[in-house]
Steps between C-alpha positions, in 0.01 A plus 500: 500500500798714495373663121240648698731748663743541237422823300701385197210238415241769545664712275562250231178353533336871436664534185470231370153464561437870330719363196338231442150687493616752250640202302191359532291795336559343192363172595160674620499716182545180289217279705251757517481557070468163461289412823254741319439315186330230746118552602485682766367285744864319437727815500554536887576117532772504257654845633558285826601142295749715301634671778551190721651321221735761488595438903533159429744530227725788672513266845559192296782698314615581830516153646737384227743808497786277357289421196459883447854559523602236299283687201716769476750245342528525142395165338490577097665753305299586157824681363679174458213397239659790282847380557588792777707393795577837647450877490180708518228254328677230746375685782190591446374175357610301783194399672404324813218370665368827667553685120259242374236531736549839472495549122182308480345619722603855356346396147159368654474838644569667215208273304272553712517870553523545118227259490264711714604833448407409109156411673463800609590739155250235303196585761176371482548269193778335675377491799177288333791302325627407826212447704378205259847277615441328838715714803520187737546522848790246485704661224492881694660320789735320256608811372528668874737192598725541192548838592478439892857292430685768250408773773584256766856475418536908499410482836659222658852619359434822663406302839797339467703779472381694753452247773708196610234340740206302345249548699550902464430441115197329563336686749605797273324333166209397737377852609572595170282331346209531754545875441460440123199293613326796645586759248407259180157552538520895504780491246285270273232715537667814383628336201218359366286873586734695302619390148758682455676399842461184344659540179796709725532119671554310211733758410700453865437097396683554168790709630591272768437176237780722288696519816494125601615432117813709531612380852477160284787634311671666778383844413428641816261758570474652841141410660506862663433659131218260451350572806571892475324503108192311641450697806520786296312420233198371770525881683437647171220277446357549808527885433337426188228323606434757807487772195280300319275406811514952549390551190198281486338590812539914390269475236229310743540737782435798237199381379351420868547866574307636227159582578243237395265567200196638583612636865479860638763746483609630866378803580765780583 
């Protein structure tokens, strides 16, 4: 019981738990477009199935920390199929476990933000397109655990970074996640009200797809710009929707105060 009195695991165990929830933004952003294509009698169950899934696989992760680690060893080189044994190619081509997962996970993305942002351009005709193909229950959840893994990794690489006891990681991804569990619903909500919040998510979805594809091929690019672009493209969308919200109630409030048809003038 001595981690009870030793500030060091407090302090770890903060941050880490607020990194993993802003890692896990994407995850909520990702679950709640596609929990929406369900009926919605079936939305709020899979919110919760897709965000347990996604405890599972980070504590699972977690509990086999040597397999992690051994993914960050390269295991194939595609430069050698194009006879190149060294130099820049060499390098960036050399891929291991962690790039694959990473790189496919990247592409899915990528499809199906493309996918659904085209959705959205075609409009209604699409959208009757769409709606005569079965959305099953099974296959959103499908989709959530494919991603639940790729986003997974992010996170448990972090964790094990940042923390060198276990059970610090997974009482950090734990209340994580059952924050993400009470802000899905609200989250979801707000999405689905306001179209273009949505199409400004598939956006995020797409960037960080691009993002996963490049760390593939060790092209780095610092999560802090992400995050930094998105929050800053939500606060102008925010201010945009506030403006918008402004200037439709104006117009109703002027035409309350004008005196109704018929009615008597005041007398002086």
């Amino acid at each position: 019981m001595e981690w009870i009195t030793n500030p060091e695991i407090w302090i770890s165990l903060t941050t880490l738990t607020v990194l993993e929830i802003v890692l896990g933004i994407d995850n909520i952003v990702f679950i709640s477009i596609l929990s929406n294509k369900l009926p919605e009698s079936q939305q709020k169950r899979a919110r919760r199935i897709g965000l347990a899934l996604a405890m599972i696989t980070r504590v699972l992760l977690l509990l086999s920390i040597s397999w992690i680690m051994s993914l960050t060893k390269p295991i194939i080189n595609l430069a050698e199929f194009f006879g190149q044994t060294e130099g820049y190619l060499f390098e960036k081509l050399d891929f291991s476990g962690r790039d694959i997962i990473l790189l496919l996970g990247g592409l899915f993305l990528i499809y199906k933000s493309t996918v659904e942002i085209h959705g959205r351009m075609e409009g209604e005709e699409h959208e009757e397109i769409v709606s005569t193909k079965k959305i099953t229950f099974g296959s959103v959840i499908a989709q959530i655990l494919v991603l639940d893994i790729v986003f997974s990794l992010d996170s448990v690489i972090t964790a094990v970074g940042m923390a060198n006891e276990i059970g610090v990681m997974i009482a950090a991804v734990v209340i994580a996640v059952g924050v993400m569990m009470v802000s899905a619903e609200s989250i979801s909500g707000f999405v689905n009200k306001h179209p273009s919040v949505k199409m400004l998510a598939l956006a995020f979805l797409l960037l960080i797809g691009v993002s996963l594809t490049a760390e593939a091929f060790e092209q780095h690019i610092p999560k802090g710009y992400i995050y930094f672009a998105m929050a800053f493209s939500v606060l102008v969308e925010v201010l945009n929707l506030k403006a918008k919200k402004t200037r439709t109630i104006a117009p109703k409030q002027a035409m309350e105060n004008l005196p109704k048809a018929g009615g008597k003038e005041e007398k002086s």
